[in-house]
N, C-alpha and C positions, 0 to 999 in steps of 0.2 A: 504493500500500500504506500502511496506517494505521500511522504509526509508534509502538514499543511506550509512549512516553510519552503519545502523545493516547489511547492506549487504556486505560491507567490514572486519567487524568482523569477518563476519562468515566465506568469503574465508579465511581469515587468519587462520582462528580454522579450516578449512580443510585441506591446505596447510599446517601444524602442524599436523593433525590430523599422531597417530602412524601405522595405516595400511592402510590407503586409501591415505593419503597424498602425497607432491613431498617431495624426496629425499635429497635436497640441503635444504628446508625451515625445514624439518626436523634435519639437523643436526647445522644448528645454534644456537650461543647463544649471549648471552647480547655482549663481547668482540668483535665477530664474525662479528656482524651487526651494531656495534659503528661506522666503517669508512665509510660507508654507509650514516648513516644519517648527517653528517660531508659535505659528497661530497653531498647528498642532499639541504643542507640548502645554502650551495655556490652557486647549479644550479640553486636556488630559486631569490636568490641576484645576479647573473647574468643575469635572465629574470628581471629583476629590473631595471637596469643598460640601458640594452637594450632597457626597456619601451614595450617589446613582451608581450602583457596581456595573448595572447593566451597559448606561453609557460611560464608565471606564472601559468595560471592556472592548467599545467600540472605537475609542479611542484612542486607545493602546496600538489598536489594530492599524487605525489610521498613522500616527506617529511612529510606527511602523513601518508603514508603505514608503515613509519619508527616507528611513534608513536605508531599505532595500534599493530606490529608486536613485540616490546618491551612489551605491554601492555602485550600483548597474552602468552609472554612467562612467564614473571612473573605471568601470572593468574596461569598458569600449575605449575610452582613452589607454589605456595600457597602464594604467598608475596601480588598481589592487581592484580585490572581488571581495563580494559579501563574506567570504568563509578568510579572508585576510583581516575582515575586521572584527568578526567574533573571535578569531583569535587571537587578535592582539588586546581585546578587551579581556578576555580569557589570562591573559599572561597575566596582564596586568592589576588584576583581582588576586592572582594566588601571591606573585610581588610584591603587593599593600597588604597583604594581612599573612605575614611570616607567623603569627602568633597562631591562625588556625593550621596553617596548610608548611609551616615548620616549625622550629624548637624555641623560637622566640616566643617570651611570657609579656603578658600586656593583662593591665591588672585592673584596671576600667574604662569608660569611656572616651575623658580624659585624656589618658593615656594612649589609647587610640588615634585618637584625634592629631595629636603633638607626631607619633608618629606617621600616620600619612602624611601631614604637611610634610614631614624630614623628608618621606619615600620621595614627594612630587618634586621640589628640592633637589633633590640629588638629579633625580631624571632629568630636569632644567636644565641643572649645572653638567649634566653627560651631554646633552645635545647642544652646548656652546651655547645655551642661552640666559642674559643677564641675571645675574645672583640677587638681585632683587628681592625683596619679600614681596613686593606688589605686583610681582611679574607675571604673565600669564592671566588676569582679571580680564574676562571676556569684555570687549565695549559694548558689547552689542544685547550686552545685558538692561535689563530694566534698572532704570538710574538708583532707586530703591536699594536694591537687591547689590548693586553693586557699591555704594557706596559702604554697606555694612561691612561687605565683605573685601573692600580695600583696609577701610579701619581696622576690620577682626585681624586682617595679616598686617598691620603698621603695630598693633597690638603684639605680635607675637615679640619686637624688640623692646618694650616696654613702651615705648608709643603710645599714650593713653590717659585718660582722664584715669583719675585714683578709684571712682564710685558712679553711680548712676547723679547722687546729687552736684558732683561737679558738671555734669554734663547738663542740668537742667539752670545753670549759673550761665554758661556756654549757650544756652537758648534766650534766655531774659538778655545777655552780652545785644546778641545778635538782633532780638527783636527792637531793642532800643538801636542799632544801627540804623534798621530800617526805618523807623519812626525818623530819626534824623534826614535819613536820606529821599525820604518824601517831603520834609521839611527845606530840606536845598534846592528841591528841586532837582535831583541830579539827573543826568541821562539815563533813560532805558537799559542801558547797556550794563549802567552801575547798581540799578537797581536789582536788573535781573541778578546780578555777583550776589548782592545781599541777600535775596530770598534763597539762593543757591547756600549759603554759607547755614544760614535757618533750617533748611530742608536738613543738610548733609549732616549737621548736629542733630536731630530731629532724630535721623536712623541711625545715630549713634545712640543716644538715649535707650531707641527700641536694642541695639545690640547688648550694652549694659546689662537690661534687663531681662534678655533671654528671649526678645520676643522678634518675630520676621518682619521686619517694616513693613514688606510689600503686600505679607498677608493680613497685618492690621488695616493698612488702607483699603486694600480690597475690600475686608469686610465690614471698616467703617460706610465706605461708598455704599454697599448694598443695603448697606441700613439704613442709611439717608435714603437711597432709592425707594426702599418699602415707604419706610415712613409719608415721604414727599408721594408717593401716589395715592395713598391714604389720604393725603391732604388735598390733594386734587378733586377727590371725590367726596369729601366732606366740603368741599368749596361749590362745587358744581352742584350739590344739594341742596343747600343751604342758599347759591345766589350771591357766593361773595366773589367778587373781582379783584385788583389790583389794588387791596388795601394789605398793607406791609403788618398793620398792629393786626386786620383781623384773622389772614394767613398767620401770623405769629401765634394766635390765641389756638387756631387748630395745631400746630407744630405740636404745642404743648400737652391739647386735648389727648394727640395721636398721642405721645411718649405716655403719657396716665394711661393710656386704654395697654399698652404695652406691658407696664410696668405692672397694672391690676387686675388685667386681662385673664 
């Protein structure tokens, strides 16, 4: 029986294929199908979110199709094949964790942890590339997501506010900037620096504390989104328009019905 991964290769290598293929899978490339797998991997962490296994597992599948179809196109270039990057993913899983898969003892998370960074580290520093603690931080990350995790490795040389409460000193610093700098007048260009400097302590705070910026915001947003259609609909009932106090009064109504719902 053809197992379900050789059967997905092979639509892929037909869907590619140069005369019997489709059209659109043919004229993709690596840049082409990048935003793709980007919007996949969020559909994947939103069935997450959700706790929907059913659409995880459709997702999975999809974010899947992403890896295979990369694989596929670098096989045709001559560069490697899907079964070159399971196993270098492969290698690389028994390499990071010497503690299961050899004689190396690792005694908690922690310590886990300290050691992968060492492993990623060395492999940098094998491939000639810069000794950096910052090095290797995808750009293409969500600004969130990546600002934490620039700090969490500026952190590794002791880089770092002492506590969560010096980082919330570092917020009030930065808000009074801003207030200044509306106050000057300054350019857009300086302004945008300030909110920039706000934000980036912001998702320092959440690192501090042990929590994902990116997924606090997300689910702040969604809360608001509930909430604020809730309000739409108490407005559209009610007959209220564009008044700021009496939208404000349902805000509130909403958050009590939440709270003692």
């Amino acid at each position: 029986m053809t197992r379900p991964i050789d059967r997905l290769l092979a639509i892929v290598a037909r869907l590619r294929d140069p005369d019997r293929g489709c059209p659109w899978d043919r004229e993709q490339n690596f840049a082409t199908i990048a935003p793709y797998k980007i919007e996949e991997a969020y559909e994947v962490a939103d069935a997450i979110e959700r706790e929907d296994m059913t659409a995880l597992k459709e997702e999975l599948g999809d974010l899947l199709l992403q890896v295979v179809f990369h694989a596929r196109m670098a096989e045709e270039a001559g560069l490697f094949a899907f079964d070159d990057v399971a196993q270098a993913i492969a290698d690389k899983m028994e390499r990071r964790h010497p503690h299961v898969f050899g004689d190396a003892e690792i005694a908690s998370v922690a310590a886990q942890n300290d050691a992968w960074e060492a492993h990623k580290a060395a492999e940098r520093e094998a491939k000639g590339e810069a000794a950096s603690v910052v090095e290797g931080v995808a750009i293409a990350l969500p600004a969130l997501v990546r600002a934490a995790k620039i700090s969490r490795r500026a952190a590794r040389i002791g880089f770092d506010w002492p506590d969560a409460d010096s980082v919330i000193d570092k917020i009030e610093e930065e808000l009074d900037e801003i207030e200044d700098a509306i106050d000057d007048r300054v350019p857009p260009a300086a302004l945008e620096e300030e909110i920039g400097d706000l934000l980036f302590a912001t998702a320092n705070l959440a690192r501090k504390l042990d929590i994902e910026p990116e997924t606090a915001l997300r689910r702040a947003t969604a809360k608001f989104e509930r909430r604020f259609r809730r309000v739409e609909t108490l407005a559209a009932e009610r007959g209220i328009g564009r008044n700021l106090d009496a939208l404000e009064a349902l805000w509130q109504e909403v958050k009590a019905e939440e709270k003692f719902g």
